[in-house]
GUGUGU-532517 format. One line per 2 residues: number of its first residue (from 0); their letters; for each residue y, x, z of C-alpha. Coordinates in steps of 0.02 Angstrom, whole numbers, plus 50000, padded with zeros to 5 digits. Each point is the difference from the previous one (the first is absolute). Layout:
N
NUM	A	Y X Z  ...
This chain:
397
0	XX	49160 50111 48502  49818 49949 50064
2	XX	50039 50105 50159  50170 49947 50033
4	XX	49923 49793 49984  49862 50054 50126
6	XX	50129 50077 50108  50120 49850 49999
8	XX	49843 49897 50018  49967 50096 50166
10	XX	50188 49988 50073  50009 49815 50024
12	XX	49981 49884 50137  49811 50004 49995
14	XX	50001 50166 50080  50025 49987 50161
16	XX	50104 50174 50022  50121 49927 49885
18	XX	50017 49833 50095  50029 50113 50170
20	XX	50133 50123 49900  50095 49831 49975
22	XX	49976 49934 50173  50064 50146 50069
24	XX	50156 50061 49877  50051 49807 50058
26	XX	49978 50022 50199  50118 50172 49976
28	XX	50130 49885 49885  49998 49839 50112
30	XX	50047 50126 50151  50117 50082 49902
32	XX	50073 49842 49956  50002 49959 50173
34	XX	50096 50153 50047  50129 49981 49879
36	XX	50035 49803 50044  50023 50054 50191
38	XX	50129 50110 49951  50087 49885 49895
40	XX	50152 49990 50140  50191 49996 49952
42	XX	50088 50143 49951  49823 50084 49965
44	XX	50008 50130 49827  49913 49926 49856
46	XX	49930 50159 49957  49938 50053 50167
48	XX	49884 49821 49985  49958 50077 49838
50	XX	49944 50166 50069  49905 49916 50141
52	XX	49904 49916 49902  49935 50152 49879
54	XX	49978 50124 50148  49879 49875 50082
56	XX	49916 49963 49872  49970 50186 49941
58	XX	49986 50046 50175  49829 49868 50021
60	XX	49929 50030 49830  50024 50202 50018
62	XX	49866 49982 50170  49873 49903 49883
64	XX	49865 50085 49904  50065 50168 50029
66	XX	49807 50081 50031  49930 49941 49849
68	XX	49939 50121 49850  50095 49906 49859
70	XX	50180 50002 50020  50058 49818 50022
72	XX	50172 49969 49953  50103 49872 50130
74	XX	50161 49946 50056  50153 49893 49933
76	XX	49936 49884 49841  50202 49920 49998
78	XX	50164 50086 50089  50051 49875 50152
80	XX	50140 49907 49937  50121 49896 50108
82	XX	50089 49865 49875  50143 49901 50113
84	XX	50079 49817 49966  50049 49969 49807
86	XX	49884 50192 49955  49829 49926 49940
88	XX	49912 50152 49980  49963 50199 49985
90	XX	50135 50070 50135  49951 50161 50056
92	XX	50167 50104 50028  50019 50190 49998
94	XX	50001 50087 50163  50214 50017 49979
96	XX	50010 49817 50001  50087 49943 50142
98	XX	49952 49768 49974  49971 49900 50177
100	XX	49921 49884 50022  50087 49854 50089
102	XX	49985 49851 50120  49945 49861 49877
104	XX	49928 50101 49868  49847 49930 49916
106	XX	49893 50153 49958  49872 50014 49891
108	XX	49865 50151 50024  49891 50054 49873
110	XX	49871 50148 50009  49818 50074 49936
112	XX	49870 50089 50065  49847 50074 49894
114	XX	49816 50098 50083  49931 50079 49854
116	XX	50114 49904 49874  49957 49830 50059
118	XX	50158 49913 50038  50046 49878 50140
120	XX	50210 49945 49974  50077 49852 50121
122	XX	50172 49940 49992  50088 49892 50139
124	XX	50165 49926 50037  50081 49992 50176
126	XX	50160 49947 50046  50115 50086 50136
128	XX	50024 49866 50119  49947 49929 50158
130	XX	49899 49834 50005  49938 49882 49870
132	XX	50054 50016 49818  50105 49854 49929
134	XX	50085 49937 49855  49976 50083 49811
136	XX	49932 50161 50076  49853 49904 50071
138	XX	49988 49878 49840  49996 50165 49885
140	XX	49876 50086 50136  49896 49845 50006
142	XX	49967 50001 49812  49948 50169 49992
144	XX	49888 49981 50138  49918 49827 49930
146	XX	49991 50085 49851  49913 50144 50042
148	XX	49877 49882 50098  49960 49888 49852
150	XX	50004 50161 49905  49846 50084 50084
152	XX	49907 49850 49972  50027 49986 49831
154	XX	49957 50169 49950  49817 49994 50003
156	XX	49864 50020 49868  49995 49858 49871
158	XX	50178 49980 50030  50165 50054 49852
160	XX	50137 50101 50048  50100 49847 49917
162	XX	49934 49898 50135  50092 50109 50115
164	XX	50153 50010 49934  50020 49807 49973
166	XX	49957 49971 50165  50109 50143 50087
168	XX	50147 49905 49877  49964 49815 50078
170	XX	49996 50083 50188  50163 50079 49996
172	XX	50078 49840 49908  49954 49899 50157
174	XX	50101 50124 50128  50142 49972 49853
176	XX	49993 50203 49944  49959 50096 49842
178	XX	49832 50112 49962  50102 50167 49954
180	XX	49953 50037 49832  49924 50152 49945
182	XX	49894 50038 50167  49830 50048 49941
184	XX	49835 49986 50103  49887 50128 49926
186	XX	49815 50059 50042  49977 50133 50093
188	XX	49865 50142 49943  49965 50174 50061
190	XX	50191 50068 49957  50040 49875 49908
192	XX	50139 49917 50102  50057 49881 49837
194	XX	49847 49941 49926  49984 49894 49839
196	XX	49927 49863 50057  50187 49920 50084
198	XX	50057 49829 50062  50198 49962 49944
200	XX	50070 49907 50135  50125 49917 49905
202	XX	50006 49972 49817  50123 50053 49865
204	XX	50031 50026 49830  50017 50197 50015
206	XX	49847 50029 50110  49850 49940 49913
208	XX	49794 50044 50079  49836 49964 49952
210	XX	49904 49866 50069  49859 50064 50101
212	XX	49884 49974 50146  49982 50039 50143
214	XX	49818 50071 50037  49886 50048 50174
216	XX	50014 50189 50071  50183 50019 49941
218	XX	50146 50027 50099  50158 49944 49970
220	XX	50197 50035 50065  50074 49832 50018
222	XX	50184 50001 49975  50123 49874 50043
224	XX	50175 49984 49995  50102 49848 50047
226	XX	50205 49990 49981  50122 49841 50052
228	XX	50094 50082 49839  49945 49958 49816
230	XX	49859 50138 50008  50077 50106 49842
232	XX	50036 50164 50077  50111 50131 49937
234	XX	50006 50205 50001  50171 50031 50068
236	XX	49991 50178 50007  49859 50133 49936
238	XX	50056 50114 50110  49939 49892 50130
240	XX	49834 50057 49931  49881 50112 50109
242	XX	49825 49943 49975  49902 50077 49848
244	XX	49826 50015 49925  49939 50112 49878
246	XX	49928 49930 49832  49853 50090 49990
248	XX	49977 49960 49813  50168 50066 49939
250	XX	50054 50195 49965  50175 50066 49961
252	XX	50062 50169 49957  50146 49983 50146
254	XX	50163 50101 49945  50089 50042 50164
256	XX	49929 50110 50128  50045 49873 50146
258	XX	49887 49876 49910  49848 50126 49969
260	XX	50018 50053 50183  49993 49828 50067
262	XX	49863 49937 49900  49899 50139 50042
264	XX	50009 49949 50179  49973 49808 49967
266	XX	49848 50065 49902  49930 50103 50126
268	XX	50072 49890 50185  49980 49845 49917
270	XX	49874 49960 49836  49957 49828 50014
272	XX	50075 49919 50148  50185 49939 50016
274	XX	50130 50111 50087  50157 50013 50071
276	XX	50125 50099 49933  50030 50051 50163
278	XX	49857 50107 50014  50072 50100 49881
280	XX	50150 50121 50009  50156 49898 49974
282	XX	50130 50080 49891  49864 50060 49879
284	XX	49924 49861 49994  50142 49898 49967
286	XX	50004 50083 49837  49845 50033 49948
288	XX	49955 49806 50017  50096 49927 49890
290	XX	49932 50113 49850  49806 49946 50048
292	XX	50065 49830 50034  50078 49992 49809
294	XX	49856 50064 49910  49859 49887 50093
296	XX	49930 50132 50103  50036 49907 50155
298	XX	49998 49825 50028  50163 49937 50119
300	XX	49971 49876 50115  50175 49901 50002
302	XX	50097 49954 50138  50040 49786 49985
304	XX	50111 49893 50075  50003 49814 49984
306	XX	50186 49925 50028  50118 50051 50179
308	XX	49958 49851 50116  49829 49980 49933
310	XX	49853 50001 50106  49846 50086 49945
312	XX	49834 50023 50079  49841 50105 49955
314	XX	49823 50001 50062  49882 50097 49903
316	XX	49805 50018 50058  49846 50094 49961
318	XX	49835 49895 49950  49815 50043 49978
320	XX	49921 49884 49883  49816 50008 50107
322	XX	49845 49905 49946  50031 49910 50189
324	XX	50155 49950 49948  50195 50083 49995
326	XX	50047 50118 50135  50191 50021 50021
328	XX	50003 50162 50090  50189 50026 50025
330	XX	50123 49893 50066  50132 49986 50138
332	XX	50037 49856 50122  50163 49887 49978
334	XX	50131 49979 50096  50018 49795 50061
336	XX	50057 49912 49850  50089 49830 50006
338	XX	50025 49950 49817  50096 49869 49935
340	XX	49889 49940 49874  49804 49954 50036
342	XX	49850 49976 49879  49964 49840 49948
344	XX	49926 50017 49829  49797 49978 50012
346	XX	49960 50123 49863  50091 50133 50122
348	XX	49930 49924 50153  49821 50002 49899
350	XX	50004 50179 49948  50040 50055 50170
352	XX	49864 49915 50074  49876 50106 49894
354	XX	49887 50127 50120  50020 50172 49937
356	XX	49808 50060 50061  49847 49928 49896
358	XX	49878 49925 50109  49867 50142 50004
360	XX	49888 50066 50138  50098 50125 50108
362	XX	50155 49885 50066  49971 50048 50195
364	XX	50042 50183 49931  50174 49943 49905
366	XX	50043 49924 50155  50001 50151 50114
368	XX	50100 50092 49870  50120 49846 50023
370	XX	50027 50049 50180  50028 50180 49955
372	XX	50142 49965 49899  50058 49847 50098
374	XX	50197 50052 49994  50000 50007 49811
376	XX	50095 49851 49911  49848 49888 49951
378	XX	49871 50110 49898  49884 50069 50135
380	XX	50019 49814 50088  49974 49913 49860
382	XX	49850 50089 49936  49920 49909 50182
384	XX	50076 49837 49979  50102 49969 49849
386	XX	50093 49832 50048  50074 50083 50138
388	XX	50124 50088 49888  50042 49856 49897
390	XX	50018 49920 50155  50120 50127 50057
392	XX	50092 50020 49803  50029 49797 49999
394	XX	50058 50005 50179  50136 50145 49968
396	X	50057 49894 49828
């Protein structure tokens, strides 16, 4: 074990290689991102944003590294999934499905990237429509967004993931929505895309976590997901079902040959990382899943809706615990908001006031990388000049 505990010891943040694999897995998923948003259009197939988003992202990480001596595995780290209206999560449809999307659609986009197993994932909402946002949409867009805002400045070392979740609760009572339950922020390690060390965004009785803290040089996926609806969402059908990951730690004796077949591929394709089902070939696969699925040797990850006529909204972000401070290194910018609720409550307006860069020596260098990334929603921005995004958050509540 002494070797493995000086290896992990070497693959954190304090290497520098490590901190540049993150920086750039998250430039290839922000563009990616970007991609698929521009091509969120009416009567555009859900599975062709899908697509679009994998290719480019195994198209730039296949370029990278590709002269080195060591092989250094790259590419997808979660399937693109496109999630539309009252669908919180997990939509990634087979290449025979024939789903639009439509003019009014809200859309929620969720993807992964990984250089050498370390893991950059962003998720953004956008909704098909000209001009500003109004109404619920923007209330239930709003509160993810403040959210997310309070919630990178709240996970920092010295700080509980309870802290998090309490907070994330209050912000999306203000905009009058729900946290969805059971959305889980986890660390982030070299392939480890669901780390133990997790934030619960919204407590219940069935989903129960330890209390821990957060700590400098880790990085954590920040998850939010914010609904008009009462936040309890259902499985309506497992069929609906595409995304997968293996459980490393389980074995099975599988009966049918279908199953075998299949899991040989997953095992070989896919070892660690999420997949689609879609990579694989369809009518076997259909068959041979459900046998792994039943006897633990995959892990499904479900397709949820909240109710019809529900509005649900989902920003997800990648952050770098550094010893300068946190580094959100994926995001996406917002479409104009114009909620109908605004933040009044100090403890809100307090946490969002909070810088999110320790004052060390340095800061001149932070602020160049600022103008790099100057398009992106308010990490890169905000790493210069903090109250500009809360400026910017309280203005679009």
């Amino acid at each position: 074990m002494s070797d493995d505990e000086r290896e992990e010891k070497e693959l954190d943040l304090t290497s520098p290689e490590v901190v540049t694999k993150y920086k750039n897995a998250a430039e290839i998923v922000n563009k990616a991102l970007q991609l698929v948003v521009k091509d969120c259009k009416p009567k555009a197939k859900i599975v062709d944003l899908c697509e679009k988003g994998d290719s480019f992202i195994r198209e730039q990480t296949g370029s990278m590294y590709k002269n080195v001596k060591k092989k250094i595995e790259r590419g997808v780290a979660f399937p693109t999934c496109v999630s539309v209206n009252n669908t919180v999560c997990h939509f990634s449809p087979l290449a025979s499905d024939e789903r639009v999307l439509e003019e009014g659609d809200i859309v929620k986009i969720d993807m992964g990237c990984h250089i050498d197993g370390f893991i950059a994932v962003v998720a953004h909402t956008h909704a098909i429509q000209e001009g500003a946002i109004k109404g619920r949409v923007a209330d239930v867009l709003a509160a993810a967004n403040t959210a997310a805002d309070v919630a990178l400045r709240l996970v920092r070392p010295g700080k509980k993931n309870k802290d998090v979740s309490d907070a994330i609760q209050k912000v999306a009572a203000a905009y009058d929505c729900k946290i969805v339950e059971g959305v889980l922020s986890h660390q982030l390690k070299q392939f480890v895309i669901d780390g133990n060390k997790v934030v619960l965004s919204a407590s219940n009785p069935d989903t129960r976590v330890d209390d821990v803290e957060f700590e400098e040089n880790e990085v954590y996926a920040v998850d939010i997901v914010t609904s008009t609806g009462d936040g309890k969402p259902k499985l309506l059908d497992e069929k609906e079902t595409t995304i997968y990951k293996r459980a490393v730690d389980k074995n099975y004796h599988l009966k049918m040959k279908a199953s075998r077949f299949i899991f040989s591929e997953i095992s070989q394709k896919f070892p660690i990382m999420p997949f689609s089902a879609r990579a694989l070939e369809e009518k076997r696969a259909r068959l041979g899943l459900v046998e792994c699925v039943n006897h633990d040797l995959l892990q499904p990850y479900p397709v949820l809706h909240e109710k019809p006529g529900d509005y649900v909204a989902h920003i997800k972000f990648t952050v770098l615990l550094m010893p300068n401070g946190s580094d959100r290194i994926t995001s996406h910018p917002l479409q104009e908001l114009q909620a109908t609720k605004s933040i009044d409550d100090p403890e809100i307006k307090a946490w969002l006031a909070l810088g999110i860069k320790t004052k060390k020596k340095g800061g001149g260098k932070k602020k160049k990388a600022g103008k790099k990334g100057d398009k992106t929603e308010d990490a890169a921005g905000a790493e210069a000049e903090p109250m500009e995004e809360t400026a910017e958050a309280t203005s679009q509540a």
